[in-house]
C-alpha positions in Angstrom: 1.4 15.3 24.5 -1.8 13.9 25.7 -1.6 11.2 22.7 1.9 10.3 24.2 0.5 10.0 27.4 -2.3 7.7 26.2 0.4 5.8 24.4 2.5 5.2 27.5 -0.3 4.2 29.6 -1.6 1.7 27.4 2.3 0.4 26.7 2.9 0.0 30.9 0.2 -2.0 31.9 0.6 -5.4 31.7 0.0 -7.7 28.0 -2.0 -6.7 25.4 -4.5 -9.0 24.1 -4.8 -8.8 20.0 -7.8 -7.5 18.5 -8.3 -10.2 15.8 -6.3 -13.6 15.1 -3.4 -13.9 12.2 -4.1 -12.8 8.8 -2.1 -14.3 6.2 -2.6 -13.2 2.3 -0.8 -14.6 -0.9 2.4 -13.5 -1.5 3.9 -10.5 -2.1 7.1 -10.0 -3.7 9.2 -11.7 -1.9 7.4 -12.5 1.1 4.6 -14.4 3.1 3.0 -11.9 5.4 0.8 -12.6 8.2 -0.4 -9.6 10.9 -2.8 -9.0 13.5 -3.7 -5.6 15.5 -3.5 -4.8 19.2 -5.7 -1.7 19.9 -4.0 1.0 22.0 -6.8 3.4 23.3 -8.1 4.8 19.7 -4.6 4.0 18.2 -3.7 1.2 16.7 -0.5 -1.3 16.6 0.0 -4.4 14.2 2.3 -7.0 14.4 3.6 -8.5 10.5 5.2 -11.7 10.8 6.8 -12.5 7.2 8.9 -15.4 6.0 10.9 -14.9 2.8 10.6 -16.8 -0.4 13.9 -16.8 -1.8 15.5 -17.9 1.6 12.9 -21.0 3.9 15.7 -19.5 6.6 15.0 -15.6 6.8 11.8 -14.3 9.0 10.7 -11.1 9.5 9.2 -9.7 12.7 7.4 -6.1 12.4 6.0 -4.0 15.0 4.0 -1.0 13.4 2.5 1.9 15.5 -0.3 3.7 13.4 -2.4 6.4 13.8 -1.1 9.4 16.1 0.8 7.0 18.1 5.0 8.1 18.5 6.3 5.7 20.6 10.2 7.7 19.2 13.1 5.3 17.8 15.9 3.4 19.2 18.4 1.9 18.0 18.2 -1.5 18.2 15.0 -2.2 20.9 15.2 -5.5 22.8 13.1 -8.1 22.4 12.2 -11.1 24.6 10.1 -13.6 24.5 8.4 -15.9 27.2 9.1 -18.5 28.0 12.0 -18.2 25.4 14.5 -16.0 26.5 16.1 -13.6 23.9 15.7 -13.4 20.1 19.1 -13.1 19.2 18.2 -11.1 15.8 19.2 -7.9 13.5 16.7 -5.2 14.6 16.4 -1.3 13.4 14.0 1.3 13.1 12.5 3.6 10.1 9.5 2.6 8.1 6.8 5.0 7.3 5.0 5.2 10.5 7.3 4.0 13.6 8.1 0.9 13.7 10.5 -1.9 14.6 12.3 -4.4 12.8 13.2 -7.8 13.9 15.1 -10.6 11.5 16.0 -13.8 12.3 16.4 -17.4 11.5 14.7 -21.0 11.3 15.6 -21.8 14.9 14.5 -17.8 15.7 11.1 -18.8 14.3 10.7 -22.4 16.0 11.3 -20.1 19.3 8.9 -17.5 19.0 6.6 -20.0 17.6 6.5 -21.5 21.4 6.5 -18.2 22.7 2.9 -17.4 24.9 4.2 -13.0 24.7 6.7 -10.9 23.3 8.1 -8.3 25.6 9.9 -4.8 23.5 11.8 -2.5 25.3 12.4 0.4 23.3 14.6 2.7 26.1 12.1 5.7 24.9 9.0 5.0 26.7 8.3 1.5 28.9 8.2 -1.6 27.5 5.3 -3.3 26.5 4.5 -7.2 26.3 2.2 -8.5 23.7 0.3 -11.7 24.2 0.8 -14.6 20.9 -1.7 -16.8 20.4 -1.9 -19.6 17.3 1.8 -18.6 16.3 2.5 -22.0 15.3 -0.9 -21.9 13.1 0.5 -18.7 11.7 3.8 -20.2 10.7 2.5 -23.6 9.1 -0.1 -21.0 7.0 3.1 -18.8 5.7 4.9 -22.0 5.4 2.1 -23.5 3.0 1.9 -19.9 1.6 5.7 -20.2 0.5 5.4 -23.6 -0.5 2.5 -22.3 -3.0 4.1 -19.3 -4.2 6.7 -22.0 -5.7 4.6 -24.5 -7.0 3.1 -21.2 -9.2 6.3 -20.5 -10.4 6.7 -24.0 -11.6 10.3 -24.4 -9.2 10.7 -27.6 -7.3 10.8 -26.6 -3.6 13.3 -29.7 -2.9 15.7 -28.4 -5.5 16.0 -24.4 -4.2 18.9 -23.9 -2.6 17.8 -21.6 0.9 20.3 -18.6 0.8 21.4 -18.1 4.7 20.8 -15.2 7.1 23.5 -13.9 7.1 23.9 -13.3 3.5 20.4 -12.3 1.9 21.2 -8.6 2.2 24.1 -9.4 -0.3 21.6 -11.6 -2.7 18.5 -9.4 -2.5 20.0 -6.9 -4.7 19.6 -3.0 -5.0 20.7 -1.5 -8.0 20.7 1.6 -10.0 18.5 1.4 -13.6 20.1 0.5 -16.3 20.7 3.1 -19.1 19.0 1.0 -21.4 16.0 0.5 -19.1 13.0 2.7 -19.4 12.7 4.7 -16.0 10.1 4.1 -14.1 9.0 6.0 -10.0 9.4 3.6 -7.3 11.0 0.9 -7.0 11.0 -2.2 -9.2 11.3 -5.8 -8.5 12.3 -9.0 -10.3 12.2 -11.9 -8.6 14.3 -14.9 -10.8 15.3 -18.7 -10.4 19.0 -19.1 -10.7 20.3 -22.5 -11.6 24.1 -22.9 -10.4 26.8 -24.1 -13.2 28.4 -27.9 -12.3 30.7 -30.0 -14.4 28.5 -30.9 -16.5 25.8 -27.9 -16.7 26.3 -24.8 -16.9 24.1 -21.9 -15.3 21.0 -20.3 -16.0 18.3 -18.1 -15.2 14.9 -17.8 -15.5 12.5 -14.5 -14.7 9.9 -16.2 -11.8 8.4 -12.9 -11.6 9.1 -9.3 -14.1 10.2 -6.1 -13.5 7.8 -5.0 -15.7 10.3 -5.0 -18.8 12.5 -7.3 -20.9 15.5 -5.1 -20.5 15.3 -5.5 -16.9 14.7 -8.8 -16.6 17.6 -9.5 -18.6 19.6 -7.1 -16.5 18.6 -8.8 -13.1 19.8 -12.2 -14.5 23.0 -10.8 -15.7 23.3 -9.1 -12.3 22.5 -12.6 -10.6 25.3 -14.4 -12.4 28.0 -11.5 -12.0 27.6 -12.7 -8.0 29.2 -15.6 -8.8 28.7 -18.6 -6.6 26.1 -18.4 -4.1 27.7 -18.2 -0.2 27.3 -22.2 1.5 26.0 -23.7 -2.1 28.9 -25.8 -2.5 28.7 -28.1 0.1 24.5 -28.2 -0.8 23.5 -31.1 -3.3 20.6 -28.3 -4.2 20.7 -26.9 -7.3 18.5 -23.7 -7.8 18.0 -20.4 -5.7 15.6 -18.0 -6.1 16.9 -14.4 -6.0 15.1 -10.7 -5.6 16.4 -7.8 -7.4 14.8 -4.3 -6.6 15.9 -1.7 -9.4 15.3 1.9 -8.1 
């Protein structure tokens, strides 16, 4: 109770200052992370900004409690910026330690990247407002990041296909093991370049990154071509797109 009460009284008054400026590492998986923690009276809160590899459209906005802090769930808390107005976004909850989830576009991110705050309003407890500073820094770093990440994998940025919004949940792909897969604990991912068939080509696929075995990297490519043609890629003179599959 006392935590909660901490929590609360931190979380109504006024915006809170980060502790430290952007961090942005080399990519993981399928992502570009950069984060930066607010300090909550002993407790801690980060903030994860991530921009997706196999889509230059999809963002990622986190906002992590740690430590005792339980600021509850809801089910989709509002966010607004300033001077932006509202995020229009997917959001939900869950995560190890409480957290909320925010996912948005390219013109999402060009808003938040003039945004001088954030303010979440999570229904439970009050809502808080937490102050950005160097966002646009932050986004040209995971922008160079993902730019990088490519140029490792030998694929011509200018030639990948950007899957939209609204359809990465459909091309980042969950599936079951294969039977002829060894089992492995966890989850498993495979991130490949697909290259889409034409007249005069037809398709292929090549493992950017392994699941670990040959059986199922050959499984995520055959799982990547039983999708069929990629939502939007028609009318796109681009000719690649890079696709996660996460066996579990």
């Amino acid at each position: 109770m006392l935590v909660a009460m901490a929590l609360l009284g931190q979380l109504s008054t006024g915006a809170i200052a980060p502790a430290d400026d952007w961090q942005v590492g080399s990519a993981s998986g399928a992502w570009c992370t950069a984060e930066r923690r607010y300090p909550l009276k002993g407790h801690a809160l980060s903030l994860k900004l991530s921009r997706s590899i196999t889509s230059d459209e999809t963002y990622e906005l986190v906002v992590e409690f740690t430590g005792d802090a339980k600021p509850g769930n809801a089910l989709a808390p509002t966010l607004s910026m300033r001077p932006s107005g509202n995020l229009k976004m997917g959001a939900r909850t869950g995560g190890k330690a409480p957290a909320y989830y925010y996912h948005f576009d390219a013109s999402g991110a060009s808003a938040l990247a003039r945004s001088t705050s954030i303010i979440i309003d999570p229904k439970l407890i009050p809502a808080f407002e937490l102050e950005l500073k160097n966002m646009e820094a932050a986004m040209t770093e995971l922008r160079r990041c993902r730019s990088d990440q490519l140029r490792a994998w030998n694929v011509n940025e200018d030639e990948v296909f950007s899957i939209p919004l609204g359809e990465t949940d459909r091309w980042v792909l969950n599936l079951p093991y294969p039977k002829n897969a060894k089992q492995n604990r966890g989850r498993i991912q495979a991130i490949v370049l697909v290259t889409l068939p034409s007249a005069d080509r037809p398709g292929s696929c090549r493992v950017l990154s392994s699941a670990g075995s040959a059986d199922l990297d050959q499984a995520s490519c055959d799982a990547v071509r039983k999708k069929g043609e990629i939502p939007g890629s028609a009318n796109s003179r681009k000719t690649s797109a890079v696709v996660a599959v996460n066996w579990r």
